[in-house]
mmCIF file of the N, C-alpha and C atoms, coordinates in Angstrom:
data_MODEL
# 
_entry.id   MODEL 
# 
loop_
_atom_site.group_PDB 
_atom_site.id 
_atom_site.type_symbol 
_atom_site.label_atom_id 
_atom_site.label_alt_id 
_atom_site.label_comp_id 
_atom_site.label_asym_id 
_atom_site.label_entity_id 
_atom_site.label_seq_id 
_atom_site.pdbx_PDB_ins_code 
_atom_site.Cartn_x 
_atom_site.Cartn_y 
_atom_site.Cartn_z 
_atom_site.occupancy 
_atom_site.B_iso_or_equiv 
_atom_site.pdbx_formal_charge 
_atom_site.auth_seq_id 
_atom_site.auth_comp_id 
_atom_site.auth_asym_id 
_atom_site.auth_atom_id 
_atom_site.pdbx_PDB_model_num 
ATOM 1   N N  . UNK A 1 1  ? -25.444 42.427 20.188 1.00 0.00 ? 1  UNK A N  1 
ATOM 2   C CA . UNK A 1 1  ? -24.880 43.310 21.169 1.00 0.00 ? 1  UNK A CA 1 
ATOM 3   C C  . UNK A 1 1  ? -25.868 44.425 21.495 1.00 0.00 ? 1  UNK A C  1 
ATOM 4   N N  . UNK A 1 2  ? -26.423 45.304 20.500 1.00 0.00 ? 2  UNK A N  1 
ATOM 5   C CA . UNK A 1 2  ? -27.396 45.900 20.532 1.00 0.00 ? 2  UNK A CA 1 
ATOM 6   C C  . UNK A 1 2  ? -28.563 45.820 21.695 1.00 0.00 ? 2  UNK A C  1 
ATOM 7   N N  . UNK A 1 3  ? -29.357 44.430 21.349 1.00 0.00 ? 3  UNK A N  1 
ATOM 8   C CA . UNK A 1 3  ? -29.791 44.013 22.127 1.00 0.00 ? 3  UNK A CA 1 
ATOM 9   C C  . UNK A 1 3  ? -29.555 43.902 23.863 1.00 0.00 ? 3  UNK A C  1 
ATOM 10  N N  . UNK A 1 4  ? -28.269 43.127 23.721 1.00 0.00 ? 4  UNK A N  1 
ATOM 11  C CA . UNK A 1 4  ? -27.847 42.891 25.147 1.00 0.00 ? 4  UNK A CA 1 
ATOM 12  C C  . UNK A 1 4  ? -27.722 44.267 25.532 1.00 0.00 ? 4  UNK A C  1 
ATOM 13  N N  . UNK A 1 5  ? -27.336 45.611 25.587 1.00 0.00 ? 5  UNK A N  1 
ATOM 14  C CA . UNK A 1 5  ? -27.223 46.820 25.838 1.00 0.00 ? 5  UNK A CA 1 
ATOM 15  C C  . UNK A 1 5  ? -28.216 47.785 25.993 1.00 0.00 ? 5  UNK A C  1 
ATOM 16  N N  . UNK A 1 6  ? -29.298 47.132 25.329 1.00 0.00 ? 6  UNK A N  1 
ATOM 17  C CA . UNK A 1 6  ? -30.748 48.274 25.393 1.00 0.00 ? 6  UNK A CA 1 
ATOM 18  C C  . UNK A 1 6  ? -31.566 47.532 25.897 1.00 0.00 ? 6  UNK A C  1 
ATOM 19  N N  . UNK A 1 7  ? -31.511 46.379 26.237 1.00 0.00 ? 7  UNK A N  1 
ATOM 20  C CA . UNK A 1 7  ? -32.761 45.643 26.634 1.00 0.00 ? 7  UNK A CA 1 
ATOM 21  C C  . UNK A 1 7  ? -33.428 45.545 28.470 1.00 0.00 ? 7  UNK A C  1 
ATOM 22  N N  . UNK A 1 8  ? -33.003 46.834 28.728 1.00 0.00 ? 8  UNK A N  1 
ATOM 23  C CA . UNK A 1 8  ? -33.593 47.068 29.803 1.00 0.00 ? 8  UNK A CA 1 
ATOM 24  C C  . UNK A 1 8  ? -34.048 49.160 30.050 1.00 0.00 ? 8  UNK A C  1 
ATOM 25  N N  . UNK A 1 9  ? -33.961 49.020 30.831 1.00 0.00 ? 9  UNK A N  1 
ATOM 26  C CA . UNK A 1 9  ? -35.084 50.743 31.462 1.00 0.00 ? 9  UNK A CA 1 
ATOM 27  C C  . UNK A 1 9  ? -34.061 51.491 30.604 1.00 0.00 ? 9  UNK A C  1 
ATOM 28  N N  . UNK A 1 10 ? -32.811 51.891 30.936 1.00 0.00 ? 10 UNK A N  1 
ATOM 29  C CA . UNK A 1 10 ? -31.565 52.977 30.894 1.00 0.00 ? 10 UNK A CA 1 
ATOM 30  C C  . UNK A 1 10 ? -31.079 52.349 29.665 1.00 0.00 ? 10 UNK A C  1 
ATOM 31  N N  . UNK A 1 11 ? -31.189 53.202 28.646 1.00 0.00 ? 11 UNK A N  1 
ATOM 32  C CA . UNK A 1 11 ? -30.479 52.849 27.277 1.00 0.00 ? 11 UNK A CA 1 
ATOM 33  C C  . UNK A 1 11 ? -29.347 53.525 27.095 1.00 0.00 ? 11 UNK A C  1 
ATOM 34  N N  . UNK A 1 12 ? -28.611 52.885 26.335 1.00 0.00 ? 12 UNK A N  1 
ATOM 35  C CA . UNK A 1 12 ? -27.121 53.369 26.158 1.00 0.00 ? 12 UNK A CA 1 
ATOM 36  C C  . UNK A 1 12 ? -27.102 53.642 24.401 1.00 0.00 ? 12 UNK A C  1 
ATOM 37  N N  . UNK A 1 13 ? -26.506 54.733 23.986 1.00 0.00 ? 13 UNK A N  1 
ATOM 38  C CA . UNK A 1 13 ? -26.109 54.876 22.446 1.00 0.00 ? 13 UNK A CA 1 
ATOM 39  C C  . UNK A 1 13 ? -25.480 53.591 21.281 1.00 0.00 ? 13 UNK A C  1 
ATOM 40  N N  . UNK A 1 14 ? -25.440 52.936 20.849 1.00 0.00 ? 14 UNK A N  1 
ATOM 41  C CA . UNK A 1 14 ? -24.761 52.254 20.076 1.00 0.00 ? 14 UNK A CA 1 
ATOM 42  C C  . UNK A 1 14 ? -24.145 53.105 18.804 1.00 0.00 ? 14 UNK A C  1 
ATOM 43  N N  . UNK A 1 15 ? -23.395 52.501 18.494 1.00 0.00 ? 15 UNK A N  1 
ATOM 44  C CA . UNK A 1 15 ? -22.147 52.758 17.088 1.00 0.00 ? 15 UNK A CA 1 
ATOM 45  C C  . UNK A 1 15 ? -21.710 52.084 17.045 1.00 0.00 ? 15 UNK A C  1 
ATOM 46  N N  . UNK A 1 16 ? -21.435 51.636 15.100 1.00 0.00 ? 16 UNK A N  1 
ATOM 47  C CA . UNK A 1 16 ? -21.244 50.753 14.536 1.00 0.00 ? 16 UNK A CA 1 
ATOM 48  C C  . UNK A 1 16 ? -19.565 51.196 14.078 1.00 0.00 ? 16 UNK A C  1 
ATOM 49  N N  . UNK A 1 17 ? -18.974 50.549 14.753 1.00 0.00 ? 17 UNK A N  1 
ATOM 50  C CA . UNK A 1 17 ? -17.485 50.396 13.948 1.00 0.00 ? 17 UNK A CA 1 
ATOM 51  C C  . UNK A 1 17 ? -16.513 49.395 13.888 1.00 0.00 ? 17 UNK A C  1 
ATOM 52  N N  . UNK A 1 18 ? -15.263 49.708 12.900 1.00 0.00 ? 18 UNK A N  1 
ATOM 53  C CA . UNK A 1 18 ? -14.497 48.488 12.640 1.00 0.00 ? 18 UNK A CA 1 
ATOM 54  C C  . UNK A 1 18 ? -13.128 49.373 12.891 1.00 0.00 ? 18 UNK A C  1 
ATOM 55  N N  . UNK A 1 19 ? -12.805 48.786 13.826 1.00 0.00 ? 19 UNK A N  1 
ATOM 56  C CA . UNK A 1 19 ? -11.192 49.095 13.780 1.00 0.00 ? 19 UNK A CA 1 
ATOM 57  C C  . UNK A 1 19 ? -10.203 48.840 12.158 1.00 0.00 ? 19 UNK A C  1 
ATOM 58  N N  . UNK A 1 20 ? -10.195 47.458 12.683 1.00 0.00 ? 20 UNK A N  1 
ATOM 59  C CA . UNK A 1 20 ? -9.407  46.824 11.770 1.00 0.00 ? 20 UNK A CA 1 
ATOM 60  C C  . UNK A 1 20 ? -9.730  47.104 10.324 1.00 0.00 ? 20 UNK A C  1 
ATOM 61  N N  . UNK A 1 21 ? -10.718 48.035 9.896  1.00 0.00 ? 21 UNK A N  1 
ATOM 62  C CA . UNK A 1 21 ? -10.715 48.757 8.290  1.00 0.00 ? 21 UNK A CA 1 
ATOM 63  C C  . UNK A 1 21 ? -11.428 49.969 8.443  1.00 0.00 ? 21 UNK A C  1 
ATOM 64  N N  . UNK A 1 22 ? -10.768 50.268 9.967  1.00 0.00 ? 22 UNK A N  1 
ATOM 65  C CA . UNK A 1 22 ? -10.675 52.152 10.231 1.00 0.00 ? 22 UNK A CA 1 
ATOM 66  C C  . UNK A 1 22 ? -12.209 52.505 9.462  1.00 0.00 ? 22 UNK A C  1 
ATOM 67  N N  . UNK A 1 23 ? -13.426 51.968 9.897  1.00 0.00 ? 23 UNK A N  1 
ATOM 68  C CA . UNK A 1 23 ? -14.839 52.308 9.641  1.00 0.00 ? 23 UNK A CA 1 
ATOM 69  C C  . UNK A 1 23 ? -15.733 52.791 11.114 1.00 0.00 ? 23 UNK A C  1 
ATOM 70  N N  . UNK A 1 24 ? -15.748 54.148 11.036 1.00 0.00 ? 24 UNK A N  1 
ATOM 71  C CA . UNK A 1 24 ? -16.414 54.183 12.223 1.00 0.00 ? 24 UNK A CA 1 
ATOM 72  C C  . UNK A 1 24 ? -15.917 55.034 13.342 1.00 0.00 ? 24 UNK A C  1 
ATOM 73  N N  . UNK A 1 25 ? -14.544 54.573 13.341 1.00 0.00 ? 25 UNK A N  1 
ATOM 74  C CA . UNK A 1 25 ? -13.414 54.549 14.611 1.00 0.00 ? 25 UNK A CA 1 
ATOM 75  C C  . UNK A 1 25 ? -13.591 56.287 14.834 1.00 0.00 ? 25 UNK A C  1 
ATOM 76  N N  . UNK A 1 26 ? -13.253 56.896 14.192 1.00 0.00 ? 26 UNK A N  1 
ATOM 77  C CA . UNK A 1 26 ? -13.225 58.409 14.639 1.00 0.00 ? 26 UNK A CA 1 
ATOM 78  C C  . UNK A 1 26 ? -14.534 58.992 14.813 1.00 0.00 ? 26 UNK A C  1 
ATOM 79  N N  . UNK A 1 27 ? -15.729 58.690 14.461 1.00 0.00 ? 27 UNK A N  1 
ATOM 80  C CA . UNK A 1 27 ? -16.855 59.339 14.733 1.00 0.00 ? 27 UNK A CA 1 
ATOM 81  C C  . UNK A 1 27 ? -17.509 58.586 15.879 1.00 0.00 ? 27 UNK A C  1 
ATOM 82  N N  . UNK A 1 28 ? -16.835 57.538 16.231 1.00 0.00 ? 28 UNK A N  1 
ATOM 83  C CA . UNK A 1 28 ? -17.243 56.722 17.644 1.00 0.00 ? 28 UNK A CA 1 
ATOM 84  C C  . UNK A 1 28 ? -16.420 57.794 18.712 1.00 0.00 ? 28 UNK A C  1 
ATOM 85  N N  . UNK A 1 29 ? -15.771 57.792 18.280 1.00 0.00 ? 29 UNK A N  1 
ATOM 86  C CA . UNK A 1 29 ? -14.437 58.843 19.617 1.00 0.00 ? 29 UNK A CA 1 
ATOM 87  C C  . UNK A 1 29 ? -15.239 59.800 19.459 1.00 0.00 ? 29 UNK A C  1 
ATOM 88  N N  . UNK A 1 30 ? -15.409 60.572 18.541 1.00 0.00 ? 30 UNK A N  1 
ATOM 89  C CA . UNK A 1 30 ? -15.730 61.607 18.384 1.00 0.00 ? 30 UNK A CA 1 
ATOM 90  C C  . UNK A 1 30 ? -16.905 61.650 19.045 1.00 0.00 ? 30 UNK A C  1 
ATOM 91  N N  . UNK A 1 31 ? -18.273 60.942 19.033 1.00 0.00 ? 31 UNK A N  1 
ATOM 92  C CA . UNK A 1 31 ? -19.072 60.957 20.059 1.00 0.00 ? 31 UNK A CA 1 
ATOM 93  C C  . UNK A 1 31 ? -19.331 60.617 21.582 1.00 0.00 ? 31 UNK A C  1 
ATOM 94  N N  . UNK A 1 32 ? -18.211 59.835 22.004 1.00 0.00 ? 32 UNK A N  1 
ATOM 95  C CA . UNK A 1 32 ? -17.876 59.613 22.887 1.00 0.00 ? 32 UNK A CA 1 
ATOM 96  C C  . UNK A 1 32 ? -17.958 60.845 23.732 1.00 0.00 ? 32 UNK A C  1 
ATOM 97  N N  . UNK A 1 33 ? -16.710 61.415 22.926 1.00 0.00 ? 33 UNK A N  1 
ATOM 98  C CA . UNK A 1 33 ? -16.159 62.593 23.622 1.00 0.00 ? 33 UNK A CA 1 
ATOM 99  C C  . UNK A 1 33 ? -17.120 64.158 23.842 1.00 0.00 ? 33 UNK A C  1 
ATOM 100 N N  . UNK A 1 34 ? -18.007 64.085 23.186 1.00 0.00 ? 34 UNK A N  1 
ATOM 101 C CA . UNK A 1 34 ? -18.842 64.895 23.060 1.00 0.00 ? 34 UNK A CA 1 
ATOM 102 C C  . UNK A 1 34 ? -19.736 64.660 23.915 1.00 0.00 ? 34 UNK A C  1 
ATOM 103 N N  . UNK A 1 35 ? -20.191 63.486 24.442 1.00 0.00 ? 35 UNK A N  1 
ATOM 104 C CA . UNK A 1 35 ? -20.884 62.691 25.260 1.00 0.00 ? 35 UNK A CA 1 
ATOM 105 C C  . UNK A 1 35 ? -20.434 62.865 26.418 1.00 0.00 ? 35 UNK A C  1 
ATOM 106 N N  . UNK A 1 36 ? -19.232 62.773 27.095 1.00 0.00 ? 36 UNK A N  1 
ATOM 107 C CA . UNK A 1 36 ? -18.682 63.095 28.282 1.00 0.00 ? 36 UNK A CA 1 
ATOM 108 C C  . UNK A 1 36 ? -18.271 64.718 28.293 1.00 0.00 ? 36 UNK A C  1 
ATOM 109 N N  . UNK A 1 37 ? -17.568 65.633 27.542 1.00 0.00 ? 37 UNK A N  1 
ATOM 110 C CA . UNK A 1 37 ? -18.099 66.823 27.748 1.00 0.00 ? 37 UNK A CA 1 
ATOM 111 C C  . UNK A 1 37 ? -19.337 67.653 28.236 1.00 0.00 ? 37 UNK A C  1 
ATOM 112 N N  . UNK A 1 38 ? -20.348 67.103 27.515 1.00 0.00 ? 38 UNK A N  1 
ATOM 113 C CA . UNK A 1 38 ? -21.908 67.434 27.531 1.00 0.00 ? 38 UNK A CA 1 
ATOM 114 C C  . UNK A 1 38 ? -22.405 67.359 29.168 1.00 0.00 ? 38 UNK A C  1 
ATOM 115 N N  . UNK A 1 39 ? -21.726 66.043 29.492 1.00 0.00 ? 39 UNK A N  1 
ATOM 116 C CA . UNK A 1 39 ? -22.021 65.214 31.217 1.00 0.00 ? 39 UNK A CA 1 
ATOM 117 C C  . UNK A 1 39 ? -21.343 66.292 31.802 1.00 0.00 ? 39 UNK A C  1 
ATOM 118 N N  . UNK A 1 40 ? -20.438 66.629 31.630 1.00 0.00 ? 40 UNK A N  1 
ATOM 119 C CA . UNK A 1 40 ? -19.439 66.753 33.374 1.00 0.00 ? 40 UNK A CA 1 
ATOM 120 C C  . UNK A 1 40 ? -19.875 68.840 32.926 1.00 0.00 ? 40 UNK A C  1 
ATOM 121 N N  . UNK A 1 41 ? -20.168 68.740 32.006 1.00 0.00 ? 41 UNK A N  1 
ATOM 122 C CA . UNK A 1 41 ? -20.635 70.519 31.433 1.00 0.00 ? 41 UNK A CA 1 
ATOM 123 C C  . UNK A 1 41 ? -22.018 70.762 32.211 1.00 0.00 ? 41 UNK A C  1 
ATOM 124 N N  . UNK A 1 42 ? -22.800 69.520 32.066 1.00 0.00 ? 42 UNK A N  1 
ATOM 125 C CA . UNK A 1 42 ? -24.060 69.944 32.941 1.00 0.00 ? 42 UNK A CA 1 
ATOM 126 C C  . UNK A 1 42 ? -23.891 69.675 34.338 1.00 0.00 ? 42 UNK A C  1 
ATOM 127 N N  . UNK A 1 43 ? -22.901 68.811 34.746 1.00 0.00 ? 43 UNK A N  1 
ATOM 128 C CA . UNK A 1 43 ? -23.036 68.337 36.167 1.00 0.00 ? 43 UNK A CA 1 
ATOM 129 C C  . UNK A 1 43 ? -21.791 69.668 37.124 1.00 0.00 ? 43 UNK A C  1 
ATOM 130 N N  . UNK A 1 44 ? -21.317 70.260 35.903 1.00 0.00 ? 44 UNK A N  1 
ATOM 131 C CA . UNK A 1 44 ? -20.559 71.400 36.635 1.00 0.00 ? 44 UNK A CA 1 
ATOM 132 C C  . UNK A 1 44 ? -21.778 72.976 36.946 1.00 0.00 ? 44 UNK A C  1 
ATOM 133 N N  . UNK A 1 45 ? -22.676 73.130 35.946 1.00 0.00 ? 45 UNK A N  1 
ATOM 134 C CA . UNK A 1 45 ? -23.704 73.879 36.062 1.00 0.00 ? 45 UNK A CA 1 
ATOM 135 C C  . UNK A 1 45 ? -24.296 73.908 36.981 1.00 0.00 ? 45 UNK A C  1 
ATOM 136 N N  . UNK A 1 46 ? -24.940 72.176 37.317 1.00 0.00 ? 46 UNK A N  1 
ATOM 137 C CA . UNK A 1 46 ? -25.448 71.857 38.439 1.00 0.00 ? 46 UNK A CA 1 
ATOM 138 C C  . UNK A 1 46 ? -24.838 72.537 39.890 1.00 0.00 ? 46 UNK A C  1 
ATOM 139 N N  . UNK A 1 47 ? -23.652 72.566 39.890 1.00 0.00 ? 47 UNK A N  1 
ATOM 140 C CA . UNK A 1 47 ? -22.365 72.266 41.327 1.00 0.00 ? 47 UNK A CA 1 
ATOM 141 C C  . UNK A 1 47 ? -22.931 73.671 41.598 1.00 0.00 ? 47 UNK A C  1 
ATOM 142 N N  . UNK A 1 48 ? -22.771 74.800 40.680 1.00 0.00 ? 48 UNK A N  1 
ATOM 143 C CA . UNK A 1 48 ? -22.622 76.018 40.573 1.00 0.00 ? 48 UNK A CA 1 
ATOM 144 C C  . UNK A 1 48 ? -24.465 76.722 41.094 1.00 0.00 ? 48 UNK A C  1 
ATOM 145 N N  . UNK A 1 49 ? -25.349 76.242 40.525 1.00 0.00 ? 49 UNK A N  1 
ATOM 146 C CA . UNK A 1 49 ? -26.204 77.105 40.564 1.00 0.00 ? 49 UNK A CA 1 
ATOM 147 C C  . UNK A 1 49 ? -26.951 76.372 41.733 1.00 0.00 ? 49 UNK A C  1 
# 
């Protein structure tokens, strides 16, 4: 999967998790979400200045 996801120009983050034995699952959200904050925080800066 890794592969299929980075193997071109624009790379994307990977994380390793397992639902089904709750490994992972909250620090995947958790970056997620930090990840789209970060976006729409700079692209509101942008709007503004």
């Amino acid at each position: 999967m890794e592969y299929l996801l980075n193997n071109r120009e624009v790379q994307v983050p990977a994380f390793e998790a397992c639902a089904h034995k709750c490994e992972g699952v909250f620090e995947t959200l958790n970056m997620i979400t930090r990840m789209l904050l970060h976006k729409f925080i700079n692209e509101s800066a942008r709007k503004t200045a």
